[in-house]
Backbone as JSON Lines, residues from 0, in Angstrom:
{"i":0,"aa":"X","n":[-41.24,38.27,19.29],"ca":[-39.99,37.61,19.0],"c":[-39.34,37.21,20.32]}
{"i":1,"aa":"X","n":[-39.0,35.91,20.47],"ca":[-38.1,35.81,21.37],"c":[-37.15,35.85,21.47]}
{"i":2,"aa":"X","n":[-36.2,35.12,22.69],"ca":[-34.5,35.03,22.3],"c":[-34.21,34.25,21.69]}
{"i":3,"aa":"X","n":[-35.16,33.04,21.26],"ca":[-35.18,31.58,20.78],"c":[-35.3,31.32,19.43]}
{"i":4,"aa":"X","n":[-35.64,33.05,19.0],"ca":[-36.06,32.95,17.65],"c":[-37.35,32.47,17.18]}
{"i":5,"aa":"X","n":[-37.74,33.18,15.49],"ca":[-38.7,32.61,15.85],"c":[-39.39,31.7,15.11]}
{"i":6,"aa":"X","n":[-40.36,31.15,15.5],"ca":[-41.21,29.96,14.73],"c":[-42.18,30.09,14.34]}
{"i":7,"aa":"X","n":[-43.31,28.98,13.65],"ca":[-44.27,29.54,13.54],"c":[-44.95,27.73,12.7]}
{"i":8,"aa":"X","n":[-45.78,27.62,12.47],"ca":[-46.41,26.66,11.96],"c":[-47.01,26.61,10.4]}
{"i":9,"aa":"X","n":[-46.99,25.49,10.01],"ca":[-47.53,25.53,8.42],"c":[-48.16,24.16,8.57]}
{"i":10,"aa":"X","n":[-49.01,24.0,7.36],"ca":[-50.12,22.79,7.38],"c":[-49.64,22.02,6.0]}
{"i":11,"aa":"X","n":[-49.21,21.03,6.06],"ca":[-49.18,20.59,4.42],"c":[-50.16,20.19,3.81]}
{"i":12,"aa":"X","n":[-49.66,20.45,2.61],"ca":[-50.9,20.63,1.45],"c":[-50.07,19.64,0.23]}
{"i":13,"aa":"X","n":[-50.91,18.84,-0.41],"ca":[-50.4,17.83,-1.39],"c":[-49.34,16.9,-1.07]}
{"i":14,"aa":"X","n":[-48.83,15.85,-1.75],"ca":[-47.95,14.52,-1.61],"c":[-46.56,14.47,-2.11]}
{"i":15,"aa":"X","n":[-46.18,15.98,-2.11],"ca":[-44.68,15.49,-2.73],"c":[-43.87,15.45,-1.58]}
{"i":16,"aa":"X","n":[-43.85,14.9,0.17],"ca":[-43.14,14.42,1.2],"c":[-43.7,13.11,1.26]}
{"i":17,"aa":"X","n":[-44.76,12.9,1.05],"ca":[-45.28,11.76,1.71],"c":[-44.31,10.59,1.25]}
{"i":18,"aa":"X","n":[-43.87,9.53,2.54],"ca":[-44.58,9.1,3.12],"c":[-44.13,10.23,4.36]}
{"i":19,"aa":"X","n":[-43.14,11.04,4.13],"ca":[-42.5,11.57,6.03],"c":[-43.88,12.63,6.55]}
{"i":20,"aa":"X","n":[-43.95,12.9,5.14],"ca":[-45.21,14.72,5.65],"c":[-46.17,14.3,4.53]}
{"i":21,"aa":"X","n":[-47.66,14.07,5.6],"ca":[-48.51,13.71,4.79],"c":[-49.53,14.83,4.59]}
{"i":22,"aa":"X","n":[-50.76,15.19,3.58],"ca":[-51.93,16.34,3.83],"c":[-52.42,16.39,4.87]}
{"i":23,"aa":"X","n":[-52.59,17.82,5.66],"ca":[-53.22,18.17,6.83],"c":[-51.89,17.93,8.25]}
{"i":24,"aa":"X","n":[-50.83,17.52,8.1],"ca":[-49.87,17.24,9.17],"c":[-49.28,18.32,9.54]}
{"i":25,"aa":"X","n":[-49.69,19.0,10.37],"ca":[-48.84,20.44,11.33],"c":[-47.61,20.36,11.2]}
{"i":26,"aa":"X","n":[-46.47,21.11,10.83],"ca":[-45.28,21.27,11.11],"c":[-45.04,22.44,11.7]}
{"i":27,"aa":"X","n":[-44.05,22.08,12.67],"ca":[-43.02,23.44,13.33],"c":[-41.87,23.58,12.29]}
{"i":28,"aa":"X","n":[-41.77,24.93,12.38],"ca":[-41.02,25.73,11.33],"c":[-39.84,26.74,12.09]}
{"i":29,"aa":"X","n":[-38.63,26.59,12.09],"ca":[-37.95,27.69,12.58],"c":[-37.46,28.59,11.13]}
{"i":30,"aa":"X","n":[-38.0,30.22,11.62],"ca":[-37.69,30.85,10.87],"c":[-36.56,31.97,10.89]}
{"i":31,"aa":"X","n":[-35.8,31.59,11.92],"ca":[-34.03,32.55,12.01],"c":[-34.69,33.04,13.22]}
{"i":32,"aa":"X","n":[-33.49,33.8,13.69],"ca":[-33.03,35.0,14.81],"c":[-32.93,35.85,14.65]}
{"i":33,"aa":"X","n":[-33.92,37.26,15.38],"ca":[-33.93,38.24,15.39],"c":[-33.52,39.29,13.52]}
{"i":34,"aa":"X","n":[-34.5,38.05,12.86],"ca":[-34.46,38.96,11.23],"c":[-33.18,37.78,11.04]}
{"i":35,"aa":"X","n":[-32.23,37.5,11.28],"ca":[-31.02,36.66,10.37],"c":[-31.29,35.2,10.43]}
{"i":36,"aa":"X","n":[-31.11,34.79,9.24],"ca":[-32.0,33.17,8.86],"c":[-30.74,32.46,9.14]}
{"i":37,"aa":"X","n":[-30.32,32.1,10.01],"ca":[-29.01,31.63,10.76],"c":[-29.46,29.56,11.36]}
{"i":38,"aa":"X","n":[-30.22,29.07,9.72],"ca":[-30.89,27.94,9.95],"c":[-30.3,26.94,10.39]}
{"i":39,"aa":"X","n":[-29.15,26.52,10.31],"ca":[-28.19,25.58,10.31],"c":[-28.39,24.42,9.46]}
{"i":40,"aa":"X","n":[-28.5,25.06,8.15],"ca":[-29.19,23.8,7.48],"c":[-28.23,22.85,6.84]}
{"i":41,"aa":"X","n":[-28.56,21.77,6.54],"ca":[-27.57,20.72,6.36],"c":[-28.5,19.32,5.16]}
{"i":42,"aa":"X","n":[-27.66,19.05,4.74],"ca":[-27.68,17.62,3.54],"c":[-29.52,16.98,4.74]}
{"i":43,"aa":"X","n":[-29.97,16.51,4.39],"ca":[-30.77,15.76,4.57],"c":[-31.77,16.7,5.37]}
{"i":44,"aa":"X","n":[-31.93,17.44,6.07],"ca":[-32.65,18.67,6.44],"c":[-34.32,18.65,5.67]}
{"i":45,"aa":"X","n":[-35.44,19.16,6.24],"ca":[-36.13,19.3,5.61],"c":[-36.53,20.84,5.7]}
{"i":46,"aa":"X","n":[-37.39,21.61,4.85],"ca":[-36.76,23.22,4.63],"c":[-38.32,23.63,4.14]}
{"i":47,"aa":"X","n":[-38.16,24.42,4.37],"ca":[-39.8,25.85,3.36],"c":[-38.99,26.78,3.01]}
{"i":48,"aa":"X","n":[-39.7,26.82,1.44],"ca":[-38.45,27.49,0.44],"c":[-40.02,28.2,-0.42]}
{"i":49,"aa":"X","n":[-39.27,29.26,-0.51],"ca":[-40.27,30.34,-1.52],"c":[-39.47,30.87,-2.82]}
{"i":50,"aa":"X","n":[-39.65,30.16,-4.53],"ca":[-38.71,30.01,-5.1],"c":[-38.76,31.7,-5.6]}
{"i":51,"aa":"X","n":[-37.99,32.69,-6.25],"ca":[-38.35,34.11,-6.45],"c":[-39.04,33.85,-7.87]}
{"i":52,"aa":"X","n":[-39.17,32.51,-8.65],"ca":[-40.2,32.9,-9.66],"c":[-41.92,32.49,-9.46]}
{"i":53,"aa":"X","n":[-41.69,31.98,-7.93],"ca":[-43.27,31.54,-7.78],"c":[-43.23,32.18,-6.37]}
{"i":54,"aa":"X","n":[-43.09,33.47,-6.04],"ca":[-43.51,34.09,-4.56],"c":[-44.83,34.16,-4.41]}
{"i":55,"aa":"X","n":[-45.05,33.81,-2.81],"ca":[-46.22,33.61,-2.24],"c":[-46.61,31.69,-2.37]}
{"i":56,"aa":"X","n":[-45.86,31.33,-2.86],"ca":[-46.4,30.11,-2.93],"c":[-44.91,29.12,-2.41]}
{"i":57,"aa":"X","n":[-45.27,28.33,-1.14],"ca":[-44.5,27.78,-0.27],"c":[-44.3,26.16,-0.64]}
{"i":58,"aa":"X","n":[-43.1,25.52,-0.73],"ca":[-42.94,24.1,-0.71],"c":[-42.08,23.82,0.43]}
{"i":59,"aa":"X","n":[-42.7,22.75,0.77],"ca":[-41.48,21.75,2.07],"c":[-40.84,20.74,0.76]}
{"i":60,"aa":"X","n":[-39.16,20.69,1.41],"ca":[-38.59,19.66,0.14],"c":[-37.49,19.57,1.43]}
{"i":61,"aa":"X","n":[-36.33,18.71,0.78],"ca":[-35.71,18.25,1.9],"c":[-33.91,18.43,0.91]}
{"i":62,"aa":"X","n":[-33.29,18.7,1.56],"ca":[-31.86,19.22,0.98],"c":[-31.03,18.21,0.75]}
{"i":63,"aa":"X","n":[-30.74,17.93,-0.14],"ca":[-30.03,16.35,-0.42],"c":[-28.6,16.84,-1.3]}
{"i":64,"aa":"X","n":[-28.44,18.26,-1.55],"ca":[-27.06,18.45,-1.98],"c":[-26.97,20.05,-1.55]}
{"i":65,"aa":"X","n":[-25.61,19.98,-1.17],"ca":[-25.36,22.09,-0.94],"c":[-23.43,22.12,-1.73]}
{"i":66,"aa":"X","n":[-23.72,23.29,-2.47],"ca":[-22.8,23.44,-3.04],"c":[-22.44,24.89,-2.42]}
{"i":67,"aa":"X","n":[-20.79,25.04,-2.99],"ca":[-20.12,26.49,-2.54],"c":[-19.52,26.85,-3.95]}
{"i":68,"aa":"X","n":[-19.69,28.19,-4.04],"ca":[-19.03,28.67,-5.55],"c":[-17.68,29.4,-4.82]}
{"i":69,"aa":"X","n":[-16.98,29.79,-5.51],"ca":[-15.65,30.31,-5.58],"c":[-15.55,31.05,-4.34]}
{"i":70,"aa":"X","n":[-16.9,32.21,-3.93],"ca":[-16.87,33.26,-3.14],"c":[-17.49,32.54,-1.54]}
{"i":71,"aa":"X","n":[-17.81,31.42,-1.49],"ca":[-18.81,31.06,-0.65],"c":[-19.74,30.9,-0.66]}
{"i":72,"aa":"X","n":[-20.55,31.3,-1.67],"ca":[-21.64,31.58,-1.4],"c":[-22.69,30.05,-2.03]}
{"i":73,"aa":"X","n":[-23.57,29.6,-0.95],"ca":[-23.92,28.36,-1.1],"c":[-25.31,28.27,-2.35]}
{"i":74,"aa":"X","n":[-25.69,27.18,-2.63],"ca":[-26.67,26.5,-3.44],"c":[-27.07,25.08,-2.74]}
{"i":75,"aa":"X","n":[-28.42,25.11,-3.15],"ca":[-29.32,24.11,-2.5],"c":[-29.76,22.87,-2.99]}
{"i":76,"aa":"X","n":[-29.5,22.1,-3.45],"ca":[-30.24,20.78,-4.37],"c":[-31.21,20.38,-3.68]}
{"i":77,"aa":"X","n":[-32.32,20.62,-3.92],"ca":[-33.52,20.01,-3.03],"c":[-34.59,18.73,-3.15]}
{"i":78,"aa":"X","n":[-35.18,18.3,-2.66],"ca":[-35.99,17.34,-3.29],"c":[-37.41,16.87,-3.06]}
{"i":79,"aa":"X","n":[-38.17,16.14,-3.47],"ca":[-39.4,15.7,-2.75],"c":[-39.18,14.04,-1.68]}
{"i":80,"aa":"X","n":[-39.75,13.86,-1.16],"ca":[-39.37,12.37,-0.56],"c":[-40.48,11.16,-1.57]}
{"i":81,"aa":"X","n":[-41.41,12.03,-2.01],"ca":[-42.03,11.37,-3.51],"c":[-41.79,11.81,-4.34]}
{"i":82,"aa":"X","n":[-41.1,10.67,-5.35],"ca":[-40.82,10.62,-6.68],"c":[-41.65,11.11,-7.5]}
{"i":83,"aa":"X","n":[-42.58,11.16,-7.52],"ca":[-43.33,11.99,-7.93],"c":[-43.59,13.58,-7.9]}
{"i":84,"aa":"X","n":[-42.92,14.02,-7.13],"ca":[-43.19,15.69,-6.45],"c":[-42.36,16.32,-6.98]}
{"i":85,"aa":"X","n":[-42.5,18.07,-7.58],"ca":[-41.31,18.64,-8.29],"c":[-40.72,19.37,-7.44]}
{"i":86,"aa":"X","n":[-39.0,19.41,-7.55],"ca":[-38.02,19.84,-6.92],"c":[-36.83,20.53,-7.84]}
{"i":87,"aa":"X","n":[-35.54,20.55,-7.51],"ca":[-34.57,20.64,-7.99],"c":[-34.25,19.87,-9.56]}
{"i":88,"aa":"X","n":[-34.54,18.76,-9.66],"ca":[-34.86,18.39,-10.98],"c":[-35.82,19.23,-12.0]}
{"i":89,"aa":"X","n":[-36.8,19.8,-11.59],"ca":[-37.3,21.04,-12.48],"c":[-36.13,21.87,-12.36]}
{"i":90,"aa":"X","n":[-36.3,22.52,-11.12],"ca":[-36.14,23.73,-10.9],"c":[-34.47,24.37,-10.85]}
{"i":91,"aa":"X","n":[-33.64,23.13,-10.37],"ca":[-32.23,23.39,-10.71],"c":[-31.53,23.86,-9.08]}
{"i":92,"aa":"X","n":[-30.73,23.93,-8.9],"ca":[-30.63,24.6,-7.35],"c":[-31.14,25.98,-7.37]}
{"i":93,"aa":"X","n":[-31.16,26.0,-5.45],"ca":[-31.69,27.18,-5.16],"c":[-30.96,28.19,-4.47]}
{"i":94,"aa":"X","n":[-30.87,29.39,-4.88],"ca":[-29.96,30.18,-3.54],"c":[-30.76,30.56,-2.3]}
{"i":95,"aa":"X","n":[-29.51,31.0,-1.5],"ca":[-29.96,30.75,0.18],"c":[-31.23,31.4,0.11]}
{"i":96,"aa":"X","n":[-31.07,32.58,-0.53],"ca":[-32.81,33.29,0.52],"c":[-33.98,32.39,-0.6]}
{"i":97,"aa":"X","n":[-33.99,31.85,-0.95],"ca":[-35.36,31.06,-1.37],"c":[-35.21,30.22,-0.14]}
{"i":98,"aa":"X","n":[-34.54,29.67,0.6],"ca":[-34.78,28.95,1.79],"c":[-35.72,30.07,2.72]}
{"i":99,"aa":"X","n":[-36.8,29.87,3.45],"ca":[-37.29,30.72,4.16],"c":[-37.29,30.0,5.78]}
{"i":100,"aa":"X","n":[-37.49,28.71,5.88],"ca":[-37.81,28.28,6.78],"c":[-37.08,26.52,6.82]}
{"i":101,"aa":"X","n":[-36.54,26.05,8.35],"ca":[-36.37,24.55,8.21],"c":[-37.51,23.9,9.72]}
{"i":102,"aa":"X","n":[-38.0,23.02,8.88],"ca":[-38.88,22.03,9.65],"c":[-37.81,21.3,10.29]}
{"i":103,"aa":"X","n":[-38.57,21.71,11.82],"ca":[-38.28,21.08,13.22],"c":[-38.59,20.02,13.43]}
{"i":104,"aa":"X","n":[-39.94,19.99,13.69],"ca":[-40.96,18.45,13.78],"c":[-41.97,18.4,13.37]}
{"i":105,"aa":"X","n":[-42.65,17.57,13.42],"ca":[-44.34,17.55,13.04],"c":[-44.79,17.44,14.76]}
{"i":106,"aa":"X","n":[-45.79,18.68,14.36],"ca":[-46.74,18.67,15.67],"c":[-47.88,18.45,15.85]}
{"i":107,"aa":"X","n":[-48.58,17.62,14.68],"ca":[-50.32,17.14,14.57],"c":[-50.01,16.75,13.53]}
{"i":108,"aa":"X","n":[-49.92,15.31,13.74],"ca":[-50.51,13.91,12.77],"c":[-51.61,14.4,11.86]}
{"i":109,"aa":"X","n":[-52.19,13.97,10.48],"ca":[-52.94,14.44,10.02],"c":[-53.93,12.71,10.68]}
């Protein structure tokens, strides 16, 4: 772990980003500071989210709405960048800890 927090890489798999994240395209992933997921995530953001009824199984989607309930506490509207790809329209918003991770950049073109 560094001071920088830490990161780590993922490979995409299937077409629900494409055209931004295509199969086989490396992404950098920041995954919080020292254990606290302190992402700074924001409306248009792209994210790795592990939903709690499908754990172990990872989607990149991109945040296109965040809501606050009474107490603060936020919700995620997420999406695919293909119309085709399932998101928040299945699935409905998400709370924070299904966010696990937000994509930095792509670091290998597929």
């Amino acid at each position: 772990m560094s001071i920088f927090g830490i990161f780590g890489r993922v490979i995409v798999e299937g077409r629900s980003m494409e055209p931004t994240y295509n199969p086989r395209d490396w992404l950098l992933v920041y995954y919080g500071f020292f254990g606290k997921k302190n992402l700074s995530l924001r409306t248009g953001g792209a994210v790795v989210i592990e939903r709690e009824q499908q754990p172990g199984i990872f989607y990149i989607k991109r945040i296109t709405e965040i809501q606050s309930d009474s107490a603060g506490r936020k919700s995620y509207y997420v999406s695919s960048d293909n119309s085709a790809g399932t998101d928040s329209r299945n699935w409905g918003y998400l709370r924070r800890d299904e966010i696990v991770g937000r994509v930095v950049t792509r670091i290998k073109k597929s």
